[in-house]
N, C-alpha and C positions, 0 to 999 in steps of 0.2 A: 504494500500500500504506500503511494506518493505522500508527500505533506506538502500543501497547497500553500504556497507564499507569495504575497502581496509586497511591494516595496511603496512607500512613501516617501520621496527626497527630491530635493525641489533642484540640486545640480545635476546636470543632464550628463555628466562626463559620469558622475558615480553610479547616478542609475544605472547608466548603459552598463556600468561594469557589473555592478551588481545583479542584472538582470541575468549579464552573459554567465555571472558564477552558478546561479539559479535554472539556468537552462543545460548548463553541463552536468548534471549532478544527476545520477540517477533514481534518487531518493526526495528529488521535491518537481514543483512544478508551478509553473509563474498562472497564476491567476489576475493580475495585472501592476502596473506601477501608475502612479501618481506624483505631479510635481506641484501642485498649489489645492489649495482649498477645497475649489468645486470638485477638481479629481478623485479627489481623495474621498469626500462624503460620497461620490457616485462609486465608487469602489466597496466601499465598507459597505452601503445600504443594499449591494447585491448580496451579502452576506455567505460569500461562497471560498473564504480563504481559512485555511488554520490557525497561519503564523502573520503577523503583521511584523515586517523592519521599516521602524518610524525615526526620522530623522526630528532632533528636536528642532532648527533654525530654519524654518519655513517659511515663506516670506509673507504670509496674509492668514496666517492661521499659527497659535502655538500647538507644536508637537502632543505638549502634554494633553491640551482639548482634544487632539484626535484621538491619543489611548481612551480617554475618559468615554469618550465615543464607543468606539468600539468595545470596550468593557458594558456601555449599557446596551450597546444596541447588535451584537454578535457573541451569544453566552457561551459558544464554543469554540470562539478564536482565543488565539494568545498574542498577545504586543511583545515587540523585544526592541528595546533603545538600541540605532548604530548611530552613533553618534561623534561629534568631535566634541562636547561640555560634556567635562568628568568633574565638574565643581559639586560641592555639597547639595548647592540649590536645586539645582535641576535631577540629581539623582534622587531627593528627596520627592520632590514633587511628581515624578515620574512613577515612582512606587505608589506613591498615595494615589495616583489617579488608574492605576491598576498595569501597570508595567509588569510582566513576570521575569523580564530579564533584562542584562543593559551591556551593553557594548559600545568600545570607541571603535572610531573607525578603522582602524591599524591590524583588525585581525585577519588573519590569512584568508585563502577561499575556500581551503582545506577544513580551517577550524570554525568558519563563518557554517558552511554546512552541519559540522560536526554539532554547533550549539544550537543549530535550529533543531537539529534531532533531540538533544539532549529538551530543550523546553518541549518538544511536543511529546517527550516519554515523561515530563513528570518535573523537569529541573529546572532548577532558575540560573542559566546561566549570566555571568556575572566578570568583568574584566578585572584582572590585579589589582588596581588602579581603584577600579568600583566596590573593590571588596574592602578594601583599604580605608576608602571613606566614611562606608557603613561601619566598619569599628572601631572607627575613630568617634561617629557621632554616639555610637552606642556607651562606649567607653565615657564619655563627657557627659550625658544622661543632662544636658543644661534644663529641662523642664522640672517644676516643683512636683511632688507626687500628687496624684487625685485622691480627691478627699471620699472618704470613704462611699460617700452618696454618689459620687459621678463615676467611682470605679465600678458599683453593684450597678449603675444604668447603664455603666461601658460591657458591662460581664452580661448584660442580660439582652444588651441589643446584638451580639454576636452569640446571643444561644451554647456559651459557654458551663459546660457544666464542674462541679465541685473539682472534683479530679482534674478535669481539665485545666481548671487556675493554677492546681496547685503545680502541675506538671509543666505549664508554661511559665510560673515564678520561678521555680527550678532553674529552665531551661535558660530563664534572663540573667542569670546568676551566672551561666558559662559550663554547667555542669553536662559531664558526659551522661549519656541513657545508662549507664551500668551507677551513677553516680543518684540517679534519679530515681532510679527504681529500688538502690537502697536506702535512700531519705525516706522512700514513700510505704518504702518496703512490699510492694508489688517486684511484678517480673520485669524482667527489659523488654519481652513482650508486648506486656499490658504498656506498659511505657507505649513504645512504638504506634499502639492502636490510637491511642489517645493525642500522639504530633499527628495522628493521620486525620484526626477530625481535625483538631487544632489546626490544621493546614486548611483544610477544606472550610473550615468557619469564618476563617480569618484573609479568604483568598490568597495562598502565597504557595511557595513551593522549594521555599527551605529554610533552616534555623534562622537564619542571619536575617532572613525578612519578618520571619514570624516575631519576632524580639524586636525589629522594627518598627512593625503596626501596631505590637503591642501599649510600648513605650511611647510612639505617636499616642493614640488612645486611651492612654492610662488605664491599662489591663494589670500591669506591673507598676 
């Protein structure tokens, strides 16, 4: 089975490239590109791709509104940032409006494939660079905690149950599943089931994000 991917990027020398990596591959297949706005809504509203690679510096439209886009209006596609801004802001904003992975522009055509594969089997792939940020921001934690009233309205608008908090305060902690499941004293198992809804509750599709929307959200 192919994996159907759209490109959104508004420089016509990188599309071209990008399209031509996309059309070599024997594991996906171009569903269309887009360079500005209109393109781009009449692309997503056919709702016939898997993978979307959105560029954020668009020139009549922000990047991140067309994730947000596509997040509400395609619930079994996936977004993955190629991009050239590896700054805090816009990786932050990107995840929050439903990005599942992020990339700068600089990756091969070999591993450009490789990490379309990897997001449509389940992962968030994620550049050096991008991963770096995220725990740096994690690490600085600059927001005060939620108080206790807006953390039980953050736990209960994400249909998080008992376990499940306690397995993701764990997890914000840094701690391994073998670490988790003896604080909790469950199995790594049980552990395991419980990042699987955590994941699925919380839209994301790995630790490093899940710890990030939590901490956005005052879940932790």
């Amino acid at each position: 089975m192919t994996i159907s991917v759209a490109i959104i990027e508004d420089d016509q020398s990188v599309r071209t490239h990008l399209e031509s990596i996309i059309r070599s591959s024997n594991l996906c297949v171009l569903t269309g590109s887009a360079g500005h706005r209109a393109e781009a809504m009449a692309l997503i509203d056919q709702d016939i791709t898997d993978v979307y690679l959105v560029d954020l510096g668009l020139p009549d439209v922000d990047g991140v509104d067309v994730i947000a886009y596509i997040q509400e209006h395609c619930a079994h596609a996936q977004s993955m940032v190629l991009s050239t801004f590896g700054d805090a802001k816009h990786v932050g904003r990107s995840i929050r409006a439903g990005a599942k992975g992020y990339l700068l522009k600089d990756e091969s055509s070999q591993a450009l494939i490789e990490k379309i594969v990897a997001l449509h089997n389940g992962a968030s792939p994620i550049s050096a660079p991008i991963a770096k940020i995220l725990i740096q921001q994690l690490s600085e934690s600059p927001k005060e905690p939620a108080s206790h009233q807006a953390r039980a309205q953050a736990i209960a608008r994400f249909q998080l149950g008992a376990r499940e908090v306690d397995v993701l305060t764990q997890l914000a902690l840094g701690l391994s599943i073998i670490l988790i499941a003896d604080r909790l004293n469950i199995s790594p198992h049980t552990v395991n089931q419980h990042l699987r809804n955590i994941y699925r509750k919380l839209n994301v599709r790995s630790r490093s994000l899940a710890v990030f929307v939590a901490k956005e959200n005052g879940l932790v």
